[in-house]
VOBA-1610 file (N, C-alpha, C; in pm, whole numbers, padded with zeros to 5 digits, always signed):
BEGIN
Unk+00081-00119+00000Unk+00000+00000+00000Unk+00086+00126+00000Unk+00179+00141+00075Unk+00267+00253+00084Unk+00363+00295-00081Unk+00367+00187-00198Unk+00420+00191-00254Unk+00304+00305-00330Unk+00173+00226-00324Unk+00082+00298-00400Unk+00067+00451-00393Unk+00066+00485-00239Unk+00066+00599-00145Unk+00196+00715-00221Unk+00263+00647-00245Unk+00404+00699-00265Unk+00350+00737-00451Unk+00353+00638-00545Unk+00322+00704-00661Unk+00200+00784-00713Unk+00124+00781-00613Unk+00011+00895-00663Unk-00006+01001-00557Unk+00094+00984-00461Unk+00103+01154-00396Unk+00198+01216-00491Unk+00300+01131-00547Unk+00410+01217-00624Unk+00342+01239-00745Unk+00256+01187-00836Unk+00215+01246-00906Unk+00105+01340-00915Unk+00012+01327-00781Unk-00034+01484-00782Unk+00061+01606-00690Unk+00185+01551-00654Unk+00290+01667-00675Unk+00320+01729-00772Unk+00371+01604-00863Unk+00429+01658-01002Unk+00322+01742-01056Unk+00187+01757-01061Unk+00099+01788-01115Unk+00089+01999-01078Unk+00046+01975-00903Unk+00078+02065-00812Unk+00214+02159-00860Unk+00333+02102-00937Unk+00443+02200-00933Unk+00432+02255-01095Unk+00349+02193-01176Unk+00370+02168-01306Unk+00249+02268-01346Unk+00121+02268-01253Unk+00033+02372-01318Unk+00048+02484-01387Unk+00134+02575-01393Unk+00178+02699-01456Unk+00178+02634-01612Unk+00265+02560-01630Unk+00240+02443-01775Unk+00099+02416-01845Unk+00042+02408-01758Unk-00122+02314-01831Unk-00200+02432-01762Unk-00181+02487-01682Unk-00265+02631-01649Unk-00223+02719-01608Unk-00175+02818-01679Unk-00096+02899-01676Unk-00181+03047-01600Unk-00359+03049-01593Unk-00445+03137-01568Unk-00394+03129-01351Unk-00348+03036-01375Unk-00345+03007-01165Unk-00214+03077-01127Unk-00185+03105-01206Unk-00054+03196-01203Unk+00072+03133-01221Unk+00193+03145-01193Unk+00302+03133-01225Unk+00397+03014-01144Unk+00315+02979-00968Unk+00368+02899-00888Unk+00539+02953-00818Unk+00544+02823-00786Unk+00686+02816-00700Unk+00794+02853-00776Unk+00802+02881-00896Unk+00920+02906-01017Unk+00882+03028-01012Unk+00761+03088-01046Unk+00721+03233-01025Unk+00735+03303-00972Unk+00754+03265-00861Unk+00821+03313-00711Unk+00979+03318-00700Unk+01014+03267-00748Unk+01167+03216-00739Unk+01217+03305-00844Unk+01174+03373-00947Unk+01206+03452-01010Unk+01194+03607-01021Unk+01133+03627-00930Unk+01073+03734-00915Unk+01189+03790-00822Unk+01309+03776-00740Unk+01412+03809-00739Unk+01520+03774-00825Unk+01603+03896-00929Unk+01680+03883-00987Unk+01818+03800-00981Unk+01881+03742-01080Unk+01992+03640-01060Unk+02092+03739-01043Unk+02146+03736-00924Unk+02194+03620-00878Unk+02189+03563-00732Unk+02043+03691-00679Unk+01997+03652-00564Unk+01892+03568-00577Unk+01807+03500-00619Unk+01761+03402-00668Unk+01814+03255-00648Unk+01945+03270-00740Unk+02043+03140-00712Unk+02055+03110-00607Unk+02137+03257-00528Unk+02168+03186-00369Unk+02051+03207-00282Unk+01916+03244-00326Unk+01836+03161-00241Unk+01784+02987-00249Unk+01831+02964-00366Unk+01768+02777-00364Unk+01900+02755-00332Unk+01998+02782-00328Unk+02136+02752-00274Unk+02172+02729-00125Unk+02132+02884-00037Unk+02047+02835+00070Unk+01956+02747+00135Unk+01870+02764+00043Unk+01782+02680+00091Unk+01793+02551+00095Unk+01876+02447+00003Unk+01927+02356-00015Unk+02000+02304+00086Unk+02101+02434+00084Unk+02164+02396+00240Unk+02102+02337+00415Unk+02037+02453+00410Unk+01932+02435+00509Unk+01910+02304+00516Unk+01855+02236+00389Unk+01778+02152+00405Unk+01908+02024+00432Unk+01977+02049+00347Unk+02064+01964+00410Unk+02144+01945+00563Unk+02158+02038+00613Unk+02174+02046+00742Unk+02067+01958+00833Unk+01955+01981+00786Unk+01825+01945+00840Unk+01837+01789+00865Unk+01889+01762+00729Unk+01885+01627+00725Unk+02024+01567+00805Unk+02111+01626+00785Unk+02211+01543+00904Unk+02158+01559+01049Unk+02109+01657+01060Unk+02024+01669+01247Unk+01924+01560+01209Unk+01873+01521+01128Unk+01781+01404+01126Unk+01830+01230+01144Unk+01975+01266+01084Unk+02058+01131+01047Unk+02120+01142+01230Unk+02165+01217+01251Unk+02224+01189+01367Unk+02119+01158+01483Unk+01986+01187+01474Unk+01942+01102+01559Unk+01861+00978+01546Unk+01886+00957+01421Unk+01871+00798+01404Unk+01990+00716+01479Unk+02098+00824+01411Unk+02204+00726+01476Unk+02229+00679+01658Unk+02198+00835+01706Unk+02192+00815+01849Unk+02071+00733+01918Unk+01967+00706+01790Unk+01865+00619+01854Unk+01903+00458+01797Unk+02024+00445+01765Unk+01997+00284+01736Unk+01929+00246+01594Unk+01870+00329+01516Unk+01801+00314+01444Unk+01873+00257+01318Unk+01843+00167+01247Unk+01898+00080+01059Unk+01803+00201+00970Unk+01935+00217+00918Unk+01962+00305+00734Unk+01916+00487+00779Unk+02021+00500+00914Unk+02030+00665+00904Unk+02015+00652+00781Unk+02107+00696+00667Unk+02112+00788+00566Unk+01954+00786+00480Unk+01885+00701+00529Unk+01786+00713+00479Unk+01711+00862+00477Unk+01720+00949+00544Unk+01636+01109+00534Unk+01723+01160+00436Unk+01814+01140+00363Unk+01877+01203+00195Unk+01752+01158+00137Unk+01656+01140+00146Unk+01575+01095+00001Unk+01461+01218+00041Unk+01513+01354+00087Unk+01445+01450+00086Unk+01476+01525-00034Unk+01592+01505-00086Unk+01672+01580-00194Unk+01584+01496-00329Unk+01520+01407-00310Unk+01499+01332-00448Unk+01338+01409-00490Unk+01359+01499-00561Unk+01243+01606-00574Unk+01175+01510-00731Unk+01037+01529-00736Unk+00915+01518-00669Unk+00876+01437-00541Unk+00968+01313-00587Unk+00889+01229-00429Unk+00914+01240-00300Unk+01027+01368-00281Unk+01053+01398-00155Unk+00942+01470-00098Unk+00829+01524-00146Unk+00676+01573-00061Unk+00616+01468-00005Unk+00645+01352-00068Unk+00550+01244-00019Unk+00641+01161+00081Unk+00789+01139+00053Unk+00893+01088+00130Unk+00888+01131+00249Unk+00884+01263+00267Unk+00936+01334+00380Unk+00798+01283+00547Unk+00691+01264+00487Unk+00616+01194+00591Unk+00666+01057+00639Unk+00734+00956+00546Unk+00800+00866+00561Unk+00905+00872+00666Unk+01005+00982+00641Unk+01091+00970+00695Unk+01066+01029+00862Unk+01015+01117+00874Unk+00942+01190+01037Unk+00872+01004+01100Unk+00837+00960+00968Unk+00735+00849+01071Unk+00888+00757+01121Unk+00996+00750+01003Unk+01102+00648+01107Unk+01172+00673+01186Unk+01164+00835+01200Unk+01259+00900+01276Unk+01188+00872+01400Unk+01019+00898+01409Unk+00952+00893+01478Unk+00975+00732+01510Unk+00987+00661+01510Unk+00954+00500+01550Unk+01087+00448+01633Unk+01159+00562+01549Unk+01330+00502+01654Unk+01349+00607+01792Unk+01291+00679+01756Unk+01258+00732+01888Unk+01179+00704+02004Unk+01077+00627+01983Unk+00937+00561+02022Unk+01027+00480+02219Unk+01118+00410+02215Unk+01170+00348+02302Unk+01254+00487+02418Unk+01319+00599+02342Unk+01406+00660+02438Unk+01336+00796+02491Unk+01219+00851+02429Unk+01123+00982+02420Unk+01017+00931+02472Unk+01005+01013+02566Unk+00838+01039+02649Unk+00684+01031+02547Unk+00618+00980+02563Unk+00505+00994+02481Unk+00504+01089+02429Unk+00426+01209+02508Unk+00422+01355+02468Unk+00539+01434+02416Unk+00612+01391+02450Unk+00778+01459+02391Unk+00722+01413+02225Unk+00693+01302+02197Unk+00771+01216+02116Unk+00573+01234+01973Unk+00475+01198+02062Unk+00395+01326+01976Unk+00399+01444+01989Unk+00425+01571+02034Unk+00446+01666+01982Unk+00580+01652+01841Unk+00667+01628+01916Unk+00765+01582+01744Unk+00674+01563+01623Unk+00630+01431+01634Unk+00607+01371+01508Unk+00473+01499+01465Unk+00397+01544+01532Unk+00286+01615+01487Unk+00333+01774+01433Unk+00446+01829+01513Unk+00536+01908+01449Unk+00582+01899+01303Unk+00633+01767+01257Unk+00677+01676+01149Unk+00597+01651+01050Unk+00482+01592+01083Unk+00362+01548+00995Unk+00305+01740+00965Unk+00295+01810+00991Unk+00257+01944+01014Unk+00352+02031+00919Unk+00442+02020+00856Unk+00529+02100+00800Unk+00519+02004+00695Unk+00513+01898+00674Unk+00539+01776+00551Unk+00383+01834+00467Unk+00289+01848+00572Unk+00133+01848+00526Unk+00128+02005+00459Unk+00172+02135+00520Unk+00166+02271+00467Unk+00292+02263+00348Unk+00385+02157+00384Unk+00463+02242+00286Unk+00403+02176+00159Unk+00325+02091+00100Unk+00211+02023+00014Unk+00167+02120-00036Unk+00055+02171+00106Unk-00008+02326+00040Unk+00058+02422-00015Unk+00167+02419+00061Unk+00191+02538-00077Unk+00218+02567-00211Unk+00219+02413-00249Unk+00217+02436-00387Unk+00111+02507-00470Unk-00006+02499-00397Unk-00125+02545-00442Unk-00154+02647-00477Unk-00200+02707-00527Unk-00183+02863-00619Unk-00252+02939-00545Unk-00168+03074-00561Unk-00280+03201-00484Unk-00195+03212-00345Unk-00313+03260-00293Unk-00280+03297-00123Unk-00250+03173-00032Unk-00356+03063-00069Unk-00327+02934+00019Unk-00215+02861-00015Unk-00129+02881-00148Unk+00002+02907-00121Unk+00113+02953-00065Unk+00097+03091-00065Unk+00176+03145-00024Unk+00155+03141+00182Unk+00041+03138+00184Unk+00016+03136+00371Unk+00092+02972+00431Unk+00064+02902+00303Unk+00085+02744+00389Unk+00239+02765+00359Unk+00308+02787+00229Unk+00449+02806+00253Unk+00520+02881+00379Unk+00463+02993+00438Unk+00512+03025+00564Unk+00509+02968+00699Unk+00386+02886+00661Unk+00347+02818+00794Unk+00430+02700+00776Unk+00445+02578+00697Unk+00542+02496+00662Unk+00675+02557+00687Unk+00733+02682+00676Unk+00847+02692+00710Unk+00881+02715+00860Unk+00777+02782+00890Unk+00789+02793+01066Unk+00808+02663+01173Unk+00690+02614+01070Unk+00657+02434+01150Unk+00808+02356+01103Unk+00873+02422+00993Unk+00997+02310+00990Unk+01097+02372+01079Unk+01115+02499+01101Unk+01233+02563+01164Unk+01228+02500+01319Unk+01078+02490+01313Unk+01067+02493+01518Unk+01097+02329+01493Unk+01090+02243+01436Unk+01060+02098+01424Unk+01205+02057+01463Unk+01292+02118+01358Unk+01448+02117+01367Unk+01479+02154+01483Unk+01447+02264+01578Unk+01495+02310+01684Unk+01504+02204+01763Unk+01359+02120+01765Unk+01310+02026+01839Unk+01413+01912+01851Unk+01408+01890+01714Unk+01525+01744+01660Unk+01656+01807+01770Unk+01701+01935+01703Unk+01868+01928+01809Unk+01811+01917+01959Unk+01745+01978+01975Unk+01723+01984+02168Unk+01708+01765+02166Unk+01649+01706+02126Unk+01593+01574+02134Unk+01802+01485+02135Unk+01814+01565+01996Unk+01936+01474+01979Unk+02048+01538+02101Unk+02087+01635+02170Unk+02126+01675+02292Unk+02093+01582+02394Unk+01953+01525+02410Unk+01913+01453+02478Unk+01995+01323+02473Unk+01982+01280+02342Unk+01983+01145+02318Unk+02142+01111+02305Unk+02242+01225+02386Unk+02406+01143+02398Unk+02424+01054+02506
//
């Protein structure tokens, strides 16, 4: 089932990033945006942002590792764009499961609902208009505080 889960969330991703293509009236999307600052601040914002995200993901790998957990490197498959929208719930749920033994209940849902919560807005924002642009901020807040969470957890977990 999860396989299924996995190819038809990514393809109404692909769909979600691709609208400007097949409907160009919904406006311009996430490329639209991304252009609308000139190169070569543009660049080093997905450059940034990349980073970020990669950072993100070693604070993710390292507490697999401090939890005992098989195939850290597994949260790199955030970088594998389209199916990293649909991945990224995947990966909060294993991060979430290797945590499950050393984290307090409530510690350990607030995490994952933090997690599932930024995976779910940052979806929305692909969506055109305002409920784009509102869920992209809220997805970024919910990921910044999520991460905070992860280092304070992985502090915990030496």
């Amino acid at each position: 089932m999860h396989i299924v889960i996995r190819i038809l969330g990514t393809a109404a991703v692909t769909a979600l990033l691709t609208y400007p293509l097949w409907s160009p009236e919904w406006g311009t999307g996430l490329l639209g945006e991304i252009v609308l600052v000139p190169f070569p601040g543009n660049l080093l914002i997905i450059v940034g942002f990349l980073g970020l995200v990669a950072w993100y993901c070693a604070s993710l790998q390292q507490t697999l590792r401090r939890a005992g957990a098989a195939r850290p490197a597994s949260v790199w498959w955030m970088f594998a764009i389209p199916a990293n929208f649909v991945e990224d719930f995947y990966i909060v749920d294993r991060v979430s499961d290797a945590l499950r033994p050393s984290t307090s209940s409530v510690t350990l849902l607030s995490w994952t609902a933090l997690g599932y919560g930024w995976c779910g807005f940052q979806i929305l924002s692909l969506f055109p208009g305002p409920v784009g642009v509102v869920s992209g901020g809220v997805a970024i807040v919910l990921w910044l505080t999520h991460w905070v969470f992860t280092l304070i957890l992985n502090r915990r977990l030496r």
